[in-house]
N, C-alpha and C positions, 0 to 999 in steps of 0.2 A: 648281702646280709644287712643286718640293721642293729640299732643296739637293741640289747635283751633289758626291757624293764622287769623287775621281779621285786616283790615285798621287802624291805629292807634285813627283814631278818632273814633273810634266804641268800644273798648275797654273799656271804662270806663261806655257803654252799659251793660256791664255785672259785674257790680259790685253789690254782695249782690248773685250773683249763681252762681250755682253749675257751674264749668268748664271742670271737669275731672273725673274719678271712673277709680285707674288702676283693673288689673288681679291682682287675687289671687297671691302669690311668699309664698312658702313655708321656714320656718323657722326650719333648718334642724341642729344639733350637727356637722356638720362638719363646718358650715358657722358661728358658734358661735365658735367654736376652733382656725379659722384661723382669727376672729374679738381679742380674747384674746390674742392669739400669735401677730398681728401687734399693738396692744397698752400694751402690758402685763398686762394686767388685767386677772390673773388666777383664780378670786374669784372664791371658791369650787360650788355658786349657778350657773356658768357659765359651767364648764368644766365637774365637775364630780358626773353622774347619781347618783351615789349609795349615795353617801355623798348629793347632793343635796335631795335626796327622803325624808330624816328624817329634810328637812326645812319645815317651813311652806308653799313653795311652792310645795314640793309634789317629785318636779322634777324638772331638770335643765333650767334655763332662759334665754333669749338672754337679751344681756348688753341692756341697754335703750339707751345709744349710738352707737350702730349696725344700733338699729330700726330709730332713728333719721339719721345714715347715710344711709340710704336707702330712703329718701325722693329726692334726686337725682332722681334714677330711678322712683322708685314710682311714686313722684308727678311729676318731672320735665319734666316727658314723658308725661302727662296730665295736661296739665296750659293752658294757653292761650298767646298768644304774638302778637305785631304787627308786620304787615309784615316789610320784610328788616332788621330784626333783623341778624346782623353776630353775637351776643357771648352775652351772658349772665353770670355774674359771684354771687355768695354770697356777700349779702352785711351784712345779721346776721337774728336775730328772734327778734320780738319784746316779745314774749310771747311763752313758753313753758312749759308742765307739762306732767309725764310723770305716767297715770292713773292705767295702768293695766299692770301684767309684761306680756311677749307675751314668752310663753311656748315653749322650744323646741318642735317640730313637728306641731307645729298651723302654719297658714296661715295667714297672715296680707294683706289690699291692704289701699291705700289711695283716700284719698275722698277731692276732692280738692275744693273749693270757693272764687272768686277775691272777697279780701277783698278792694282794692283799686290801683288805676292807676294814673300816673304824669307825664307828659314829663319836668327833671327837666329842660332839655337845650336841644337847638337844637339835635335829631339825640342819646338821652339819656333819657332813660325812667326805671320810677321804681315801682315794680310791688309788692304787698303784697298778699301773699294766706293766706287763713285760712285751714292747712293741717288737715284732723283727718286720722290718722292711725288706720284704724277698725282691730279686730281679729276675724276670721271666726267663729262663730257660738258663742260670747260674745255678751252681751253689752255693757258692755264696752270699751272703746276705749284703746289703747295701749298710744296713744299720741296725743295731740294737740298745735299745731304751728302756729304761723304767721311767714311765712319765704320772706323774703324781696330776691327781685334779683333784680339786675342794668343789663338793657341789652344795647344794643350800637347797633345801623346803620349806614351803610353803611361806 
């Protein structure tokens, strides 16, 4: 999918559904090596197979904030917006918890829903999703967010 551009008064039209479902994005040992290496977070359930195997997870995990930084592409590529939107930035989460770990070699995608819309000022609008980060063949979800963006026109 893609985001859904729509006239800003139509926007707040689709509050309470579903707006987005990205593709699958595989969660690979090498994309969890270079997420420890740029924040240094070497924890052994991160980096190393053999030493992760005897945790209770089995085997090594992607940090929960990789998966959270992956809502960018994930969701951000599937949202909704009004048109004449130039730029979008983070404005925070109001709610996160982070349910399932997401295993190296599983597949995550997200599942996006306008939790709510506001033009706070002319030309400035801000947008609440309710993100869940599903893992390929779980029920579980890896993560759920309310992630707030301020976007700007023209």
């Amino acid at each position: 999918m893609a985001v859904l551009v729509v006239p800003a008064a139509e926007v707040a039209d689709h509050i309470g559904k579903e707006v987005g479902l990205s593709d699958w994005m595989l969660i690979d040992q090498d994309r969890v090596n270079q997420f420890a290496d740029a924040t240094v977070d070497h924890q052994f359930i991160h980096i190393d197979p053999v030493k992760a195997a005897q945790s209770p997870f089995g085997g090594t995990i992607a940090h929960g904030f990789l998966t959270l930084s992956l809502l960018s592409h994930l969701a951000g590529e599937n949202a909704i917006m009004p048109e004449g939107v130039k730029m979008g930035v983070n404005y925070g989460c109001n709610k996160l918890r982070f349910l399932a770990p997401v295993m190296v070699g599983a597949s995550i995608r997200a599942r996006v829903v306008l939790k709510d819309f506001a033009e706070k000022k002319p030309g400035q609008f801000m947008s609440t999703i309710t993100v869940t980060i599903e893992i390929k063949d779980e029920k579980k979800p890896a993560l759920i967010c309310e992630w707030v963006t301020l976007m700007f026109t023209g």
